[in-house]
C-alpha positions as CSV (number, residue, x, y, z in Angstrom):
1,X,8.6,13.0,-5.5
2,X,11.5,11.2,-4.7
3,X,12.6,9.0,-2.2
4,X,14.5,12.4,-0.5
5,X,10.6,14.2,-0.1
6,X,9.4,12.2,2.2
7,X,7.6,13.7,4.4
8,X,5.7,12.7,7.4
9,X,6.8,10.8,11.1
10,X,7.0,7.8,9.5
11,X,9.6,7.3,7.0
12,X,11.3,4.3,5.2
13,X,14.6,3.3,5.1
14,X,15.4,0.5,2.9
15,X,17.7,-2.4,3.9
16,X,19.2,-5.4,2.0
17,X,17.1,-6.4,-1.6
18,X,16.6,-9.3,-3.2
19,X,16.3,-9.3,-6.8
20,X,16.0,-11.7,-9.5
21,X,14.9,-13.0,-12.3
22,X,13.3,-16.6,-12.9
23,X,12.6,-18.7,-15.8
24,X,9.4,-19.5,-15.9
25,X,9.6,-22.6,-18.3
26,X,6.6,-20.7,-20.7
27,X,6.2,-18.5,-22.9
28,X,4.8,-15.3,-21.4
29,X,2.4,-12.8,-22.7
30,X,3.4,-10.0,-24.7
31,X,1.0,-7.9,-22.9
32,X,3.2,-8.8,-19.7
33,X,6.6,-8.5,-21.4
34,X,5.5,-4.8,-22.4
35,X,4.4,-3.9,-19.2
36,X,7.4,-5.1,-17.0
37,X,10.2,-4.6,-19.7
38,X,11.7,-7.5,-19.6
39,X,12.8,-9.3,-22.8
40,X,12.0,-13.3,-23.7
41,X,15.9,-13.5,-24.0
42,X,16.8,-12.3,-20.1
43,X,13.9,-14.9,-18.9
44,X,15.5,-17.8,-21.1
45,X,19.0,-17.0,-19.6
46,X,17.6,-16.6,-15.8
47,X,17.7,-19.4,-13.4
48,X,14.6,-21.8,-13.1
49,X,12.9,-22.0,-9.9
50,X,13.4,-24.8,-8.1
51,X,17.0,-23.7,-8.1
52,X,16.3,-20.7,-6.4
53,X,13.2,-21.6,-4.2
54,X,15.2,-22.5,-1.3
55,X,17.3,-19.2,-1.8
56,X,14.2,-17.0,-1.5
57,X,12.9,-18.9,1.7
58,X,16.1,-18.3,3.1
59,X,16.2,-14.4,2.4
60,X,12.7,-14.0,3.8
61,X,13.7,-16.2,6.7
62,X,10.5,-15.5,9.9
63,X,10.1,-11.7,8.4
64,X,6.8,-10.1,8.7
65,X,5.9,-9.7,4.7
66,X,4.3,-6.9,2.9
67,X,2.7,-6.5,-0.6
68,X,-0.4,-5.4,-2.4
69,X,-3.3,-7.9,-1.9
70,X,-0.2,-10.6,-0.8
71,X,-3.0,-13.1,-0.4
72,X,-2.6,-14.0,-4.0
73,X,1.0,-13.9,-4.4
74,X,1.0,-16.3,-1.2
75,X,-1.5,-18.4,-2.6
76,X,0.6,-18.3,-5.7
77,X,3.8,-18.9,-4.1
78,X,2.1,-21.8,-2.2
79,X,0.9,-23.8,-5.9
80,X,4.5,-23.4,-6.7
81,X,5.4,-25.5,-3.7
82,X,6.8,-22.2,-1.3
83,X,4.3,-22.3,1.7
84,X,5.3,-19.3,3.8
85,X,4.2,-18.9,7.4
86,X,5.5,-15.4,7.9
87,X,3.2,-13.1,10.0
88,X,2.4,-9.6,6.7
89,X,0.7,-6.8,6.3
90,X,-1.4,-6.2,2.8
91,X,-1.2,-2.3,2.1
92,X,-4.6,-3.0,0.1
93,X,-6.5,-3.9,3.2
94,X,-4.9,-0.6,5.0
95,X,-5.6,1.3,2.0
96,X,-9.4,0.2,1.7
97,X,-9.6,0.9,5.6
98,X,-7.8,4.4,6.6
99,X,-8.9,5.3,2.9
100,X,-12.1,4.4,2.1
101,X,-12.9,7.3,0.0
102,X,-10.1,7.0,-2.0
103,X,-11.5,6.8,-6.0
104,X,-9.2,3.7,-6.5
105,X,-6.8,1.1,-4.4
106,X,-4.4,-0.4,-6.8
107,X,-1.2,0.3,-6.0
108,X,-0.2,2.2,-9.4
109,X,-3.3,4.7,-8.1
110,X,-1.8,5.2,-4.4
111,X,1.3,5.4,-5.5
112,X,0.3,8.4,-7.6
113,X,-1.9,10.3,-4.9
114,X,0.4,10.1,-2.9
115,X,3.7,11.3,-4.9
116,X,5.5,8.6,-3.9
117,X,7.4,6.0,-6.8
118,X,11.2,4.3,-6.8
119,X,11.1,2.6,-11.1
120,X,8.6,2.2,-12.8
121,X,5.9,-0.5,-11.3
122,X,5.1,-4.0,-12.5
123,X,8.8,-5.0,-11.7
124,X,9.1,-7.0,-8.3
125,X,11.6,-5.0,-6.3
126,X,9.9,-1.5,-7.5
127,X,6.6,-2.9,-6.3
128,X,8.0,-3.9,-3.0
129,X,9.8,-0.5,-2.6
130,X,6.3,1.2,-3.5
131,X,4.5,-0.8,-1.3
132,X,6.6,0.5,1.5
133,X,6.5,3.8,0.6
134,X,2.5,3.3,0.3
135,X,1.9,2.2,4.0
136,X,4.1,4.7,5.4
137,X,2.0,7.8,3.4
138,X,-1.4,5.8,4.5
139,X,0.1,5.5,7.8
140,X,0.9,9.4,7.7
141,X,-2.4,10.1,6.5
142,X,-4.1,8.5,9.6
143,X,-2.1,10.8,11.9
144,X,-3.7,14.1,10.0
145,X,-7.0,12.9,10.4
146,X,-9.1,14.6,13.0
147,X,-8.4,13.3,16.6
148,X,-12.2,12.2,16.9
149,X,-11.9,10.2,13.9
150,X,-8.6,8.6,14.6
151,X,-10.6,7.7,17.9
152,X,-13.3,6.3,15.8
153,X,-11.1,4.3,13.7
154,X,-9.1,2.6,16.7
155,X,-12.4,1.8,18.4
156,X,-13.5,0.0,14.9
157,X,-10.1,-1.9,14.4
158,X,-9.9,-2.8,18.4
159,X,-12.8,-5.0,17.6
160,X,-11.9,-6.6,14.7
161,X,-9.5,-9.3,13.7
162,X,-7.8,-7.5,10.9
163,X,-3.9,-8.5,10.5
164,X,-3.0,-4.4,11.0
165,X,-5.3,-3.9,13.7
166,X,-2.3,-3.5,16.3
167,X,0.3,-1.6,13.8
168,X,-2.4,1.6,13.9
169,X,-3.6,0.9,17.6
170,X,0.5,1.1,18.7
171,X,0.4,4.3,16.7
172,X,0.6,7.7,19.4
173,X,-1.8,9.2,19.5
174,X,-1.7,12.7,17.1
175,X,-2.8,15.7,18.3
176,X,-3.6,19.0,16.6
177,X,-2.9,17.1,13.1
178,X,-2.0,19.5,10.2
179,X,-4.0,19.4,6.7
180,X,-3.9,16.0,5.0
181,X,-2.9,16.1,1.1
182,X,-5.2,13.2,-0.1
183,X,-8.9,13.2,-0.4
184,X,-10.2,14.1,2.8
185,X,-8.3,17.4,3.5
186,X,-9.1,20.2,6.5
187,X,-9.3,20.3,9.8
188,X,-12.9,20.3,11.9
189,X,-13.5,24.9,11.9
190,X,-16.1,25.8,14.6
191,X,-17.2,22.0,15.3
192,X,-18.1,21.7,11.7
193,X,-16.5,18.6,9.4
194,X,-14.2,19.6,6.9
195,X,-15.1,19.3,3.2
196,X,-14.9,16.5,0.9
197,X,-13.1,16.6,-1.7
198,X,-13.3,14.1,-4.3
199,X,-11.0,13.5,-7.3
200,X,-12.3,11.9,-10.4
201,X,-11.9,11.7,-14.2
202,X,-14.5,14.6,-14.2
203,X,-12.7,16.7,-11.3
204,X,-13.5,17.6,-8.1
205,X,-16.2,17.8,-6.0
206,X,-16.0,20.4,-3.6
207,X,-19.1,20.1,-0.6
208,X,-19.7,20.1,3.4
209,X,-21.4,17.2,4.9
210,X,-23.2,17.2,8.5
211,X,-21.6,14.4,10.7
212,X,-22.3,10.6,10.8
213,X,-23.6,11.4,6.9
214,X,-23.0,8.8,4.8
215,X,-21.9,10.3,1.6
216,X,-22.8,7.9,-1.6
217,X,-20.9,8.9,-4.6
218,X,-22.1,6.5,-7.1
């Protein structure tokens, strides 16, 4: 889909982007050159980056942050002498919460299930863009879930310390919520939980559980 099919309350607009490239003063693999496209000559003519480390601080100013398991890139960013302090949200630690189920949590998988892509990933301002369009299609996903189980969710993040807790517990309430297109699908018919589906190499798996079952799939 493109950025045009969203679908869902909650959309994304995207604002101002920062994009560049930097030199990182090695040679890279060519495993990583294949994967994000670019060429040894573009790094070689990019700037290096302590001359564009204040730059990027700037941009990102006291903005909450968001990325796929950021606690690396931070940690990364940090060793390269850029210690942020900005408040973020990790899509992973959404994804492996609303989504449990899910049969993977990288971003190249969500951003498949859920139809959602700008370019082609492994390139910085294509990932960020995906990882937007990821939280908002997780977010939408938690508003067709069953009203009982959105309650159940809330209850669980109300007691924890996660860094999302309050971005889903701000959330309205949903009422009535149509069929979700990822994983769990169906609505509760005669007090009875909907089936699970489950996607796989092999599949799907097509069966009704009683509730409070835990399902194993391994």
């Amino acid at each position: 889909s493109s950025l045009r099919d969203q679908k869902g309350p909650v959309r994304v607009n995207f604002g101002r982007s920062f994009d560049l490239l930097v030199n990182p003063e090695t040679n890279p693999s060519a495993t990583a050159l294949m994967l994000t496209g670019i060429t040894q000559e573009e790094l070689l003519e990019a700037p290096l980056w302590k001359d564009v480390k204040t730059e990027v601080k700037k941009f990102l100013g006291d903005k909450i942050l968001l990325g796929h398991n950021l606690a690396f890139d931070l940690e990364y960013l940090k060793n390269q002498g850029l210690k942020l302090k900005n408040p973020y949200i990790d899509t992973l630690e959404i994804a492996q919460t609303i989504l449990p189920l899910a049969a993977a949590h990288s971003l190249e998988y969500l951003v498949t299930e859920f139809e959602v892509s700008t370019e082609p990933s492994h390139r910085a301002l294509a990932d960020a863009q995906n990882c937007a369009l990821v939280l908002a299609e997780t977010i939408n996903e938690f508003l067709r879930f069953p009203r009982e189980l959105q309650t159940e969710v809330r209850d669980f993040l109300s007691k924890s310390k996660l860094s999302f807790r309050d971005l889903i517990l701000d959330l309205p309430e949903a009422h009535n919520p149509p069929s979700s297109p990822l994983t769990l699908r169906g609505e509760r018919e005669n007090g009875k939980a909907p089936p699970l589906r489950v996607r796989g190499g092999k599949g799907e798996l097509l069966f009704d559980w009683p509730d409070k079952t835990l399902v194993s799939l391994s």
